[in-house]
OpenMM code with the backbone's topology and positions (N, CA, C; nanometers):
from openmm import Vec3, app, unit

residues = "UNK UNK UNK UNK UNK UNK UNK UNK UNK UNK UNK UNK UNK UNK UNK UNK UNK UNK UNK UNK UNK UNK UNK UNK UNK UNK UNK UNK UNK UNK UNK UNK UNK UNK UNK UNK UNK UNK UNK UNK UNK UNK UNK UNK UNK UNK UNK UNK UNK UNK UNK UNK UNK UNK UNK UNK UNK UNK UNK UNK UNK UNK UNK UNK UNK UNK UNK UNK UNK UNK UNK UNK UNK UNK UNK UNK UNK UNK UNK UNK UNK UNK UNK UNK UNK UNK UNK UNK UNK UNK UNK UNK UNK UNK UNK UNK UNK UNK".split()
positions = [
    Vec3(11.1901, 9.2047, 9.3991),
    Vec3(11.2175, 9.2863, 9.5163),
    Vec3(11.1440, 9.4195, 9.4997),
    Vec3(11.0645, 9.4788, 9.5844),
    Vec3(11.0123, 9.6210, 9.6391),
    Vec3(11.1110, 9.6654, 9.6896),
    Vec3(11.1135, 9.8079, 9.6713),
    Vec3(11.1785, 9.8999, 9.7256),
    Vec3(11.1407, 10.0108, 9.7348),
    Vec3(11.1125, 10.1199, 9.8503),
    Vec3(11.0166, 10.2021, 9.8751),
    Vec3(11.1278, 10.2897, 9.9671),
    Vec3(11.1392, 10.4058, 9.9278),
    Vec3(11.2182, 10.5248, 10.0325),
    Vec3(11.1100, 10.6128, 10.1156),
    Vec3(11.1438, 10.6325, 10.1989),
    Vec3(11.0941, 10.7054, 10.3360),
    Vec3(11.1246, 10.8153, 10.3082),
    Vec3(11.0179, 10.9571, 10.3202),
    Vec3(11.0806, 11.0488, 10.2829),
    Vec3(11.0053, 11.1875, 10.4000),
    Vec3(11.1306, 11.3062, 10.4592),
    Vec3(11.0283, 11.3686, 10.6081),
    Vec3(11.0134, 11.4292, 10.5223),
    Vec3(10.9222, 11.5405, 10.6264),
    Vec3(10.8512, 11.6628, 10.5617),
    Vec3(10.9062, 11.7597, 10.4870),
    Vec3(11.0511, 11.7631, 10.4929),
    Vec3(11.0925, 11.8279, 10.3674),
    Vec3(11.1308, 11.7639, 10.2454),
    Vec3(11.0598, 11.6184, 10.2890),
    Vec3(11.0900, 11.5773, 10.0976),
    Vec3(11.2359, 11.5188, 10.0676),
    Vec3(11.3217, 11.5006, 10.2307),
    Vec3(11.4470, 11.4378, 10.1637),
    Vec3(11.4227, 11.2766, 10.2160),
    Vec3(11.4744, 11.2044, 10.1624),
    Vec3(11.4989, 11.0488, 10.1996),
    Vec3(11.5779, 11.0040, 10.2974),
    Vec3(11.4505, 10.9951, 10.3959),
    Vec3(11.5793, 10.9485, 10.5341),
    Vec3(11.5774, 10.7861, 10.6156),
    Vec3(11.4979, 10.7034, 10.4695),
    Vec3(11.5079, 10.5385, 10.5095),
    Vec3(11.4585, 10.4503, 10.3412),
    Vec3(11.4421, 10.3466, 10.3930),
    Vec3(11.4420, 10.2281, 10.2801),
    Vec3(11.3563, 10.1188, 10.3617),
    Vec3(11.2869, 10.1146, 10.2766),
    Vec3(11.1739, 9.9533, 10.3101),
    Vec3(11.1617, 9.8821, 10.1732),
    Vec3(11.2416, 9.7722, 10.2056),
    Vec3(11.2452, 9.6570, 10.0664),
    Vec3(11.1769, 9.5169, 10.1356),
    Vec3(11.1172, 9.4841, 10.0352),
    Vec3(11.0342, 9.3517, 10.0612),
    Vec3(11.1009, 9.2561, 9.9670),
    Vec3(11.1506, 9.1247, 9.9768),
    Vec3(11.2001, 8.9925, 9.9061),
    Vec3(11.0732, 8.8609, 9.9138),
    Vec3(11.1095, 8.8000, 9.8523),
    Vec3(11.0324, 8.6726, 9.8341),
    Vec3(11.1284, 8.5852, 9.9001),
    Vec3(11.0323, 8.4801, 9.9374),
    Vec3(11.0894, 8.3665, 9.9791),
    Vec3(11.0475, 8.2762, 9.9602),
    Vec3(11.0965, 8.1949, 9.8396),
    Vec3(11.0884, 8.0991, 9.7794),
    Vec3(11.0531, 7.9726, 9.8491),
    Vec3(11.1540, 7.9460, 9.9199),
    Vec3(11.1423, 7.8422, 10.0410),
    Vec3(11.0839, 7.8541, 10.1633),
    Vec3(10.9640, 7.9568, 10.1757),
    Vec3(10.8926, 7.9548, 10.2944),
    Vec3(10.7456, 7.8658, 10.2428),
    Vec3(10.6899, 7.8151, 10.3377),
    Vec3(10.5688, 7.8024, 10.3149),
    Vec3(10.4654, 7.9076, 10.3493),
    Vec3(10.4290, 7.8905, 10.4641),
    Vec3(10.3551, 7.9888, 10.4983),
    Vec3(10.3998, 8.1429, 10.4759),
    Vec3(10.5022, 8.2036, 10.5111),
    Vec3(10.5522, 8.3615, 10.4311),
    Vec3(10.5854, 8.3638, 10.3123),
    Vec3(10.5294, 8.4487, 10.2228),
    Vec3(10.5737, 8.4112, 10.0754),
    Vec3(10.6829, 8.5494, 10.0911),
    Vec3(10.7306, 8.6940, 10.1830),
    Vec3(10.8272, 8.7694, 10.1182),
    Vec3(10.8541, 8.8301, 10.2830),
    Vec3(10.9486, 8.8366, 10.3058),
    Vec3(11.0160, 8.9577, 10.3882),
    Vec3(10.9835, 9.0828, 10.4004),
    Vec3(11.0306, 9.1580, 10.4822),
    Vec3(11.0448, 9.3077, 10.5085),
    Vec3(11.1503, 9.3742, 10.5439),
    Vec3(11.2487, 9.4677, 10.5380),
    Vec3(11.3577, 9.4698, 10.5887),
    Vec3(11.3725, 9.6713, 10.5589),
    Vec3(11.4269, 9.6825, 10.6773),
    Vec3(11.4053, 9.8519, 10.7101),
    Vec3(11.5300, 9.9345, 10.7144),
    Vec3(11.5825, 10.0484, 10.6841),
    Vec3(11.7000, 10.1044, 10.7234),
    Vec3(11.6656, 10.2814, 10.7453),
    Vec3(11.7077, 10.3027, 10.7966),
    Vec3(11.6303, 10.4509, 10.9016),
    Vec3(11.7826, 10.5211, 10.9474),
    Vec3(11.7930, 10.6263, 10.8142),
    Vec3(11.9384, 10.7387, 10.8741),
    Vec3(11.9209, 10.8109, 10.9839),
    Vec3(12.0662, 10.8249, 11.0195),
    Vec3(12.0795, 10.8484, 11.1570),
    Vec3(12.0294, 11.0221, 11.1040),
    Vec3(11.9828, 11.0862, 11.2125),
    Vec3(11.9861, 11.2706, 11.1623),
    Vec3(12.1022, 11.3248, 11.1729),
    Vec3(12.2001, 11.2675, 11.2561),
    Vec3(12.3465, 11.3611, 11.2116),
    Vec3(12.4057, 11.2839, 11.0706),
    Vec3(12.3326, 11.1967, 10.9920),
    Vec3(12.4278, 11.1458, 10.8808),
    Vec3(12.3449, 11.1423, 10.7335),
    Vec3(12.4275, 11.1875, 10.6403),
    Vec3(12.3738, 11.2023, 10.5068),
    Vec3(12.3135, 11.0992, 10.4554),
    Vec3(12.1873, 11.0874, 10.4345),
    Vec3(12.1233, 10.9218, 10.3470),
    Vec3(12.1825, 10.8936, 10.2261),
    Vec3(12.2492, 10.7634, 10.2032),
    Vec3(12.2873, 10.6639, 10.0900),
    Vec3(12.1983, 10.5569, 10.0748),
    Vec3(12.1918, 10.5961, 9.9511),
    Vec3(12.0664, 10.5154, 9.8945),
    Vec3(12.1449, 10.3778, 9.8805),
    Vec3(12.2640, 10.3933, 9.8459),
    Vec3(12.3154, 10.2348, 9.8417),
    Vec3(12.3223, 10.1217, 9.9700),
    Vec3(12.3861, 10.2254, 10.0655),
    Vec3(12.3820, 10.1477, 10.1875),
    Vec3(12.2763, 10.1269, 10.2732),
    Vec3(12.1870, 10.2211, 10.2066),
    Vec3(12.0210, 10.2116, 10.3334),
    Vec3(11.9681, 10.0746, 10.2367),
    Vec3(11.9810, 10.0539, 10.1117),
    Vec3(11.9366, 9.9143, 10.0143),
    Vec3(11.9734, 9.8337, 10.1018),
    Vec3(12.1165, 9.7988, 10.0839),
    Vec3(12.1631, 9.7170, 10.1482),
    Vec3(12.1695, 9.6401, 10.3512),
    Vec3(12.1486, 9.7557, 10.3804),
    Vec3(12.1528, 9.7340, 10.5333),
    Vec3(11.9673, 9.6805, 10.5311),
    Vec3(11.8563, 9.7444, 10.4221),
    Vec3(11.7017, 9.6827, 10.4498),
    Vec3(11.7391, 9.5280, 10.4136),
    Vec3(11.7949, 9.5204, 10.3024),
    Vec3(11.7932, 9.3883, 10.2725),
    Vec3(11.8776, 9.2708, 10.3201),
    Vec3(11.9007, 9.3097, 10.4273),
    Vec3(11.9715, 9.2185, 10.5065),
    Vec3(11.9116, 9.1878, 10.5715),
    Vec3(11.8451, 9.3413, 10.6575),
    Vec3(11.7093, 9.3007, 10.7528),
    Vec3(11.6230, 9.1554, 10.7012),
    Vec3(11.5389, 9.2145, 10.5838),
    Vec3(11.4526, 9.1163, 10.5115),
    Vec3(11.4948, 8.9661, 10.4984),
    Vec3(11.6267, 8.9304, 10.4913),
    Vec3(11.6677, 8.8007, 10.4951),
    Vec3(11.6949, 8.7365, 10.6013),
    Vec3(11.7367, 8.8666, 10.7110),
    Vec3(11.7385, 8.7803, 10.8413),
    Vec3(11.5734, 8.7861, 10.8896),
    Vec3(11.4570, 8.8377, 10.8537),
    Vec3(11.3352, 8.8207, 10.8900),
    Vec3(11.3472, 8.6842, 10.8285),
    Vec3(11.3591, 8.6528, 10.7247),
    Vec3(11.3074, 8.5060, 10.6205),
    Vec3(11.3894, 8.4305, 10.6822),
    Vec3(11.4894, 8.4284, 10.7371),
    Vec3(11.5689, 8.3077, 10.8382),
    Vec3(11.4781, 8.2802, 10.9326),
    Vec3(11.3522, 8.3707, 10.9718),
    Vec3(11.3120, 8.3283, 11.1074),
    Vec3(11.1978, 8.2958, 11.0973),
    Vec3(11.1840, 8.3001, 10.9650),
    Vec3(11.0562, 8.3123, 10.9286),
    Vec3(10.9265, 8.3947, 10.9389),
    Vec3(11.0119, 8.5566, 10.9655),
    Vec3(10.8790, 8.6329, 10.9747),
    Vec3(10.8424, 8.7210, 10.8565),
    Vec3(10.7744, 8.8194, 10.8734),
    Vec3(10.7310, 8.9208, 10.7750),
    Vec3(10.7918, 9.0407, 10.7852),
    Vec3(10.8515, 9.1149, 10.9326),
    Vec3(10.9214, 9.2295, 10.9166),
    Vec3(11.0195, 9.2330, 10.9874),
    Vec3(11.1224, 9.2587, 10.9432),
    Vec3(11.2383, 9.2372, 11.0501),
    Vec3(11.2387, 9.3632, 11.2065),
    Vec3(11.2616, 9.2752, 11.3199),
    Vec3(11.2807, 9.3544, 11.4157),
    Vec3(11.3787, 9.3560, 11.5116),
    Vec3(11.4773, 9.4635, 11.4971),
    Vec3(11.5981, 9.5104, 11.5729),
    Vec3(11.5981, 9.4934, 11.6963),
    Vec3(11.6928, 9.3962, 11.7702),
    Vec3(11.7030, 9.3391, 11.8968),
    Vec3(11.5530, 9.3747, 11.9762),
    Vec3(11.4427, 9.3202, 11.9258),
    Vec3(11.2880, 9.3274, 11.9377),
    Vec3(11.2709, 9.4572, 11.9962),
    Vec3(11.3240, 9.5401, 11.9214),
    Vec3(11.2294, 9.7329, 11.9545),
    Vec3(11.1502, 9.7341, 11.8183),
    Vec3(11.0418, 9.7921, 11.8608),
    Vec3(10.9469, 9.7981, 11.7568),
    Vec3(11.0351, 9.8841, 11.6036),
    Vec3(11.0077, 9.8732, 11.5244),
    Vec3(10.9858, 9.9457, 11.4084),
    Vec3(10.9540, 10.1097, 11.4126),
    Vec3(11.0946, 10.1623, 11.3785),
    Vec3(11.0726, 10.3779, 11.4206),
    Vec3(10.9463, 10.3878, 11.3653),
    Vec3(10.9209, 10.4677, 11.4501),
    Vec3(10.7997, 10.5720, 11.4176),
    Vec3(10.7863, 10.6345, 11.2734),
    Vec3(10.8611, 10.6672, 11.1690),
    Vec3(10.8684, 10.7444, 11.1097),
    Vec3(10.8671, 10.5717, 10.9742),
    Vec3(10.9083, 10.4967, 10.9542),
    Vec3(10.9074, 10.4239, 10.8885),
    Vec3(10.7295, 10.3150, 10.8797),
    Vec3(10.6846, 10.3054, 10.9794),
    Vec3(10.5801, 10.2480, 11.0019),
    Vec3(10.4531, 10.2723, 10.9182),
    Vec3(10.4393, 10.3769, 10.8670),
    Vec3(10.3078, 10.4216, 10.7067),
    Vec3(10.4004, 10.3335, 10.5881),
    Vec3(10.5470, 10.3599, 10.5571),
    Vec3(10.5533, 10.2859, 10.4697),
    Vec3(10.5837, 10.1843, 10.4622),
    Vec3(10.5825, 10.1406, 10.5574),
    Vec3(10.5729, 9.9698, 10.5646),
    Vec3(10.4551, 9.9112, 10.5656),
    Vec3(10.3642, 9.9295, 10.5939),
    Vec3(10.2311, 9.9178, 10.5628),
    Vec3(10.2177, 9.9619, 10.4096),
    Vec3(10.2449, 10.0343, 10.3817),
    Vec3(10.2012, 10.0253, 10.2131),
    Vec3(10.2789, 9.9130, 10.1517),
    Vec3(10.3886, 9.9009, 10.1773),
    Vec3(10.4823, 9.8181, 10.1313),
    Vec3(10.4349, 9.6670, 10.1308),
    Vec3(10.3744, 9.6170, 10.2645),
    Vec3(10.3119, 9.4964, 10.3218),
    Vec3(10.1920, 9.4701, 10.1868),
    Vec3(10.1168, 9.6205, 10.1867),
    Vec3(9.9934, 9.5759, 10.1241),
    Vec3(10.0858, 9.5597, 9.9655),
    Vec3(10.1620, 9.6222, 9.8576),
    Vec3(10.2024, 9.5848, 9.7732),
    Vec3(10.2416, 9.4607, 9.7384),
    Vec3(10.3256, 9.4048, 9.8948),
    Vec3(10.4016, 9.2632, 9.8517),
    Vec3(10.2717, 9.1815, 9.8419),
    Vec3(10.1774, 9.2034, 9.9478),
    Vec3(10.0539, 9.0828, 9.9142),
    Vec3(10.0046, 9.0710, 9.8035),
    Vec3(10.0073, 9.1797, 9.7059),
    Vec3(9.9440, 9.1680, 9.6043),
    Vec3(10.0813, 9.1601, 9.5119),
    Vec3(10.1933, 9.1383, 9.4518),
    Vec3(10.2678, 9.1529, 9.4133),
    Vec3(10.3456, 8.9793, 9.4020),
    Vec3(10.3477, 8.9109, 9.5477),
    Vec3(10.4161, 8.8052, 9.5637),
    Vec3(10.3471, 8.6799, 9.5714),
    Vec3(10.2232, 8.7406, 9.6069),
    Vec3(10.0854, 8.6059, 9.5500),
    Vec3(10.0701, 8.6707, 9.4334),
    Vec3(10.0702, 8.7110, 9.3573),
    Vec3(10.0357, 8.6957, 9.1681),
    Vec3(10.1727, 8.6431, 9.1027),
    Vec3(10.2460, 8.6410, 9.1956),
    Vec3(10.4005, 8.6124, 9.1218),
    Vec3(10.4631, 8.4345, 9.1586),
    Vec3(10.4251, 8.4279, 9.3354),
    Vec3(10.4534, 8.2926, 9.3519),
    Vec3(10.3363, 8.2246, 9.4060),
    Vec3(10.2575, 8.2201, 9.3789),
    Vec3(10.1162, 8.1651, 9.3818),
    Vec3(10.0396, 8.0862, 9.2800),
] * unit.nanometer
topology = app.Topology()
chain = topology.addChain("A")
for resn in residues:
    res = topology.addResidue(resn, chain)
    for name in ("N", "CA", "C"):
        topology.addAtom(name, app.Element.getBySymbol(name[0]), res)
């Protein structure tokens, strides 16, 4: 599992992008799964883990690559690191389940 925190311009952590494998996909070898604090609420690193990686498994139920919330795109503010994240798992989950 990847795990990558989102962090604004002052440097505090206000999301989570974790990538999983999926063993049993063919064509997707890992997930994506996102969690993005609200601004009136303090970031937990435990529960932003947990709420991405749920995402990521309900992406791998459907068989996609990034999970997307009743189909609204992916916040604005999470979207650079998910792209880094994407490019890590490719190189990360093909050297691992490949």
């Amino acid at each position: 599992m990847i795990v990558m925190y989102v962090r604004n311009g002052l440097q505090q952590k206000i999301g989570v992008i974790v990538a999983i494998a999926n063993d049993h996909m063919d064509d997707v070898t890992y997930s994506i799964g996102w969690s993005k604090c609200n601004k009136r609420d303090k970031f937990d690193r435990n529960l932003g883990i947990e709420i991405a990686t749920m995402r990521a498994l309900m992406a791998a139920n459907k068989n996609e690559v990034i999970f997307t919330h009743k189909d609204k795109p992916v916040p604005r503010a999470l979207r650079k690191t998910i792209n880094i994240v994407s490019l890590r798992s490719d190189k990360y989950f093909k050297r691992r389940y490949h």
